[in-house]
N, C-alpha and C positions, 0 to 999 in steps of 0.2 A: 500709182502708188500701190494699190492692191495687189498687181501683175510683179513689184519687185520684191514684196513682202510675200509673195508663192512663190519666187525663187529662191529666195532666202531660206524660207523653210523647207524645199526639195533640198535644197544646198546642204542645208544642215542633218536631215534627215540619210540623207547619201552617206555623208563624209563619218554618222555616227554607224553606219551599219558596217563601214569599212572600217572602224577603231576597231582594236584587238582587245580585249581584256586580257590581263599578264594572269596566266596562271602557271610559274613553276614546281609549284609543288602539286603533287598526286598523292594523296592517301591511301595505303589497303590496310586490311585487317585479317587476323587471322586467330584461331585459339585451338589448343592442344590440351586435350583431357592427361593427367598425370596419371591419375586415379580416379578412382569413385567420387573422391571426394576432395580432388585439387584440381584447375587448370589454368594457364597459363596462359595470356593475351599476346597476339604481337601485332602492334601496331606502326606499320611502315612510312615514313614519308621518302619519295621520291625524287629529288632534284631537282632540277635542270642545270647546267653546267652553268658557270659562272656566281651560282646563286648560293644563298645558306640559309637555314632554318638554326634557331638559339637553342641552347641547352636547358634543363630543366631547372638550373642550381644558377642563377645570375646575380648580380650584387642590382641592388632598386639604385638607379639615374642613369641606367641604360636602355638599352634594347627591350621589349616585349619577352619574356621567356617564353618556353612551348610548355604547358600548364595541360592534365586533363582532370576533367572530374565525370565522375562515373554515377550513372541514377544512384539511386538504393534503393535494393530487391530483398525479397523476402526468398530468396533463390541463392544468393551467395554475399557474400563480401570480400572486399578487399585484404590479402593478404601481405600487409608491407607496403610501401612506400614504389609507385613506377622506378623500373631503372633503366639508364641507358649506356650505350655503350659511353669510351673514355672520346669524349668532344676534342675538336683542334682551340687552341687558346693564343687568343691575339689582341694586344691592341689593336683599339680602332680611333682612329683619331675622331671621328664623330661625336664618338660619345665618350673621348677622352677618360679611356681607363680598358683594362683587359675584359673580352668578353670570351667566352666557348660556346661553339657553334658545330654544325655537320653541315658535309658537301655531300651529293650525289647521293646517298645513301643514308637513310638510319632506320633502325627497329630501335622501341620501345618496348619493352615488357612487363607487362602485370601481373602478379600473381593472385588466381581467389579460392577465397574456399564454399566450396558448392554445400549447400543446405539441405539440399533432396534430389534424388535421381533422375528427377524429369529435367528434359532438355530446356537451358537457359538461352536465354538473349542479351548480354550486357547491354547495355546501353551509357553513353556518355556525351560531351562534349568534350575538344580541344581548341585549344587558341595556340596560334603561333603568329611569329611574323617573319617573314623574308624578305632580303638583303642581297644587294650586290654590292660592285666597288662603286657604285655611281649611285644607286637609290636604295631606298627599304620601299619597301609595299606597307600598308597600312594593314595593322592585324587582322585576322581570319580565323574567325567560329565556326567549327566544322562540328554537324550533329554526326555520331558514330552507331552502328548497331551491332555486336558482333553477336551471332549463333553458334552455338556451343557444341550440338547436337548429342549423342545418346553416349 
């Protein structure tokens, strides 16, 4: 009994180190000084082909939207509302009603305004969730840091 219950748990132990976790999406970040006293966020997600990440603007009995919220710094604030480019718009029968989403590609941008000259760090969270024709992945909290520099 002992000898089938060590194989059972090699068995198990093997077969999870050979599961793959799905990870489609890739995040980068980047930020662009305007001015002294403006700069610009852009935040990337990456793809994988087949796959979608949602729009920021969703109607609620759908999909997860892609949401961020940024610390609060005594360093800058938030200038406006993130925006992103114009999403592709599709029913889906899923979730029976139109959603907008991005493939392959999207930046996100935020605009702030810097409080003093020394070099910031934003910092935030985003949630998203991604999709194929066949499954959704359950949503993903990604912590963010971007560096502003001088």
């Amino acid at each position: 009994m002992k000898k089938a219950i060590l194989v059972l748990v090699i068995f198990l132990m093997s077969a999870a180190a050979y599961a793959q976790i799905e990870s489609p999406v890739k995040w980068s970040y980047a930020a662009k000084k305007i001015s002294s006293t403006e700069a610009v966020l852009f935040l990337r997600a990456t793809i994988d082909d087949g796959w979608h990440i949602y729009a920021l603007n969703l109607k609620e009995g759908g999909p997860i939207k892609t949401s961020f919220s940024f610390t609060p710094s005594k360093e800058y604030s938030l200038d406006g509302k993130t925006v992103e480019p114009t999403p592709v718009t599709k029913y889906e029968p899923n979730f029976k009603m139109d959603v907008t989403y991005f493939e392959k590609s999207v930046t996100f941008q935020q605009k702030i305004k810097l409080k003093s000259a020394n070099a910031a760090v934003v910092k935030g969270k985003l949630e998203y969730m991604t999709c194929n024709d066949k499954k959704c992945l359950p949503p993903e909290d990604v912590d963010f840091s971007i560096p502003l520099g001088k």
